[in-house]
C-alpha positions in Angstrom: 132.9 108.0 113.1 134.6 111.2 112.4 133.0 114.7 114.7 134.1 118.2 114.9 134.9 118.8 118.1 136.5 122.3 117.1 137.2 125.3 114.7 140.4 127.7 115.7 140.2 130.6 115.7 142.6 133.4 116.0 146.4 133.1 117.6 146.9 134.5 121.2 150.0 135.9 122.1 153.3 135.0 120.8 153.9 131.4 122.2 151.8 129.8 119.7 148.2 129.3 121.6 145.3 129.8 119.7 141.5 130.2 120.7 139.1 127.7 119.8 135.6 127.5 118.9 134.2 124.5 120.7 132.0 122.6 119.0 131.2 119.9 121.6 129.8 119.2 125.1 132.7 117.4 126.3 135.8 119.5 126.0 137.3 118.2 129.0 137.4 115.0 127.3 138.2 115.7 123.5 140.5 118.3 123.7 142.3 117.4 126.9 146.2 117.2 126.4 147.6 114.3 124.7 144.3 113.8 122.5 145.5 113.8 118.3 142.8 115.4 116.4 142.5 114.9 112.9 141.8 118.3 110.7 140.2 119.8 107.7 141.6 121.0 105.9 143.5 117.4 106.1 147.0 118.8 105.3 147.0 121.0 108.3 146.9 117.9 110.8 147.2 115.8 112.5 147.1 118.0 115.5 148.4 117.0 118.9 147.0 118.7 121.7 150.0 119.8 124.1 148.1 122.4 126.8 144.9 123.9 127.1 143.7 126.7 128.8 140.8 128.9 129.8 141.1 132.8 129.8 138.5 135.5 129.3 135.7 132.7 128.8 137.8 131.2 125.9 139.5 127.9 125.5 142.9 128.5 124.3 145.2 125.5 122.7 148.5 125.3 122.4 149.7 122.4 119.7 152.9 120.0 119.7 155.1 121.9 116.8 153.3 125.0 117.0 156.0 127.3 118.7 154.8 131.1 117.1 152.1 133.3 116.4 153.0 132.8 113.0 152.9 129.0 113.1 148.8 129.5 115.3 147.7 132.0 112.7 148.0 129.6 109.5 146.0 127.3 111.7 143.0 129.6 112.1 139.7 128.2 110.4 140.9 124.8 110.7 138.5 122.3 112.0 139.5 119.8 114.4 138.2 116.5 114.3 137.9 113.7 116.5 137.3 110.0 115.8 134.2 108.5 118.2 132.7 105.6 118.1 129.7 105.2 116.6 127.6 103.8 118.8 128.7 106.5 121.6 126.0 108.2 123.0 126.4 111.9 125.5 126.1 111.7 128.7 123.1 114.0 128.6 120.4 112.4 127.3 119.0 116.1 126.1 122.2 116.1 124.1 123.0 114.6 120.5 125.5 114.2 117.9 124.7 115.5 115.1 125.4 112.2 113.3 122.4 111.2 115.5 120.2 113.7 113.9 121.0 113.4 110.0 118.5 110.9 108.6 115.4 111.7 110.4 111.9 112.8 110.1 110.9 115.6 111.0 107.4 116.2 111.4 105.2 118.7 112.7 103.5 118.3 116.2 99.9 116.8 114.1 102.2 114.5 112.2 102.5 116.1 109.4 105.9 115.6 107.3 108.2 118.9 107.1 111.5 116.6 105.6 114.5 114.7 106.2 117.0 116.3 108.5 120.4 116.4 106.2 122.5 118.8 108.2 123.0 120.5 111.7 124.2 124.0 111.1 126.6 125.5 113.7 126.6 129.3 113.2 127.7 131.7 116.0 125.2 131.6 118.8 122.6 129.4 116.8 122.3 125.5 115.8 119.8 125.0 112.7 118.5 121.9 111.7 118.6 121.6 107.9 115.5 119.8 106.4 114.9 118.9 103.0 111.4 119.7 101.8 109.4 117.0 99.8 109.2 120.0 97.6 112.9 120.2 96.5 113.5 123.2 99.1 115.3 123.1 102.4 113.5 124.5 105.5 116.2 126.1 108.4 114.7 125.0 111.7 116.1 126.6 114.9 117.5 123.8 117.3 115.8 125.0 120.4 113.3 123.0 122.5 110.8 125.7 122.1 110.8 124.6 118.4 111.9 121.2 118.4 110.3 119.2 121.8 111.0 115.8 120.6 113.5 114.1 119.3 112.9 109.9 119.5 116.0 108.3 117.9 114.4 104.9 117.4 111.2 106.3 116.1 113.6 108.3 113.8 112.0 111.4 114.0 111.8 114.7 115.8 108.6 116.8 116.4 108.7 120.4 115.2 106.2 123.1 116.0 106.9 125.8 113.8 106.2 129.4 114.7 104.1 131.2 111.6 106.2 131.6 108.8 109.2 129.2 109.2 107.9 126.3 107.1 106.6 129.0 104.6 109.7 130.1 102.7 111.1 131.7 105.9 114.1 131.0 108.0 113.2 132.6 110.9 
């Protein structure tokens, strides 16, 4: 099973370090030195991790073959991409993959069907559920326990109380 663990982002400096946009709760572990990350694009990987570092709250990387600036800035956007096994679960057990997540039901707090979950959404400062409505629509559902208190994996569902409006056409 294939994860985004990362998305670079811009270079830093002139010794070919980039930032990084995590994109999982284990950094220490999946992008620690050493670790080969696949990529997408593909053509841009594989990527082998050579340092890491923390400055000004970001992670920065630094990649085997990447000596420049130039070289880190045609690696920004990429994704990197690490191979799990599937049956791995976080050490958290408040904390999913989203592989986890695609697949289920979601329902509202009364049992109601909303639609099958068939994306997590990372945007900046926001995860979204994507649900696709019986109707043919999707619905955006904020990933926030507030929202979504429930999530039983071998029920294969996840309870969602909606504030007014979210299930309506809106997207909050």
């Amino acid at each position: 099973m294939e994860l985004v663990v990362a998305r670079i982002g811009r270079a830093h400096g002139i010794k070919g370090e980039v930032s990084v946009e995590v994109r999982t709760d284990e950094p220490e572990a999946r992008l620690a030195p050493g670790a080969v990350l696949a990529t997408d694009p593909a053509g841009a990987g594989p990527l082998t991790i050579e340092s890491g570092r923390v400055h000004s709250g970001r992670l920065l990387l630094r990649f085997a073959g990447v000596a420049d600036r130039t070289g880190a800035e045609a690696l920004r956007n990429v994704l990197l991409i690490a191979e799990v096994d599937p049956e791995e679960q976080p050490e958290d057990p408040e904390e999913f993959y989203d592989h986890q997540l695609v697949g289920l039901d979601a329902v509202t707090g009364e049992g109601e069907p909303i639609g099958e979950i068939t994306e997590v959404a990372h945007l900046p400062g926001q995860d979204l559920l994507v649900v696709a409505r019986p109707e043919g629509d999707e619905a955006l559902i904020p990933f926030v326990e507030e929202i979504v208190p429930e999530i039983d994996l071998a029920a294969g569902r996840v309870v969602v109380n909606p504030p007014p409006g979210l299930l309506d056409g809106g997207t909050a």
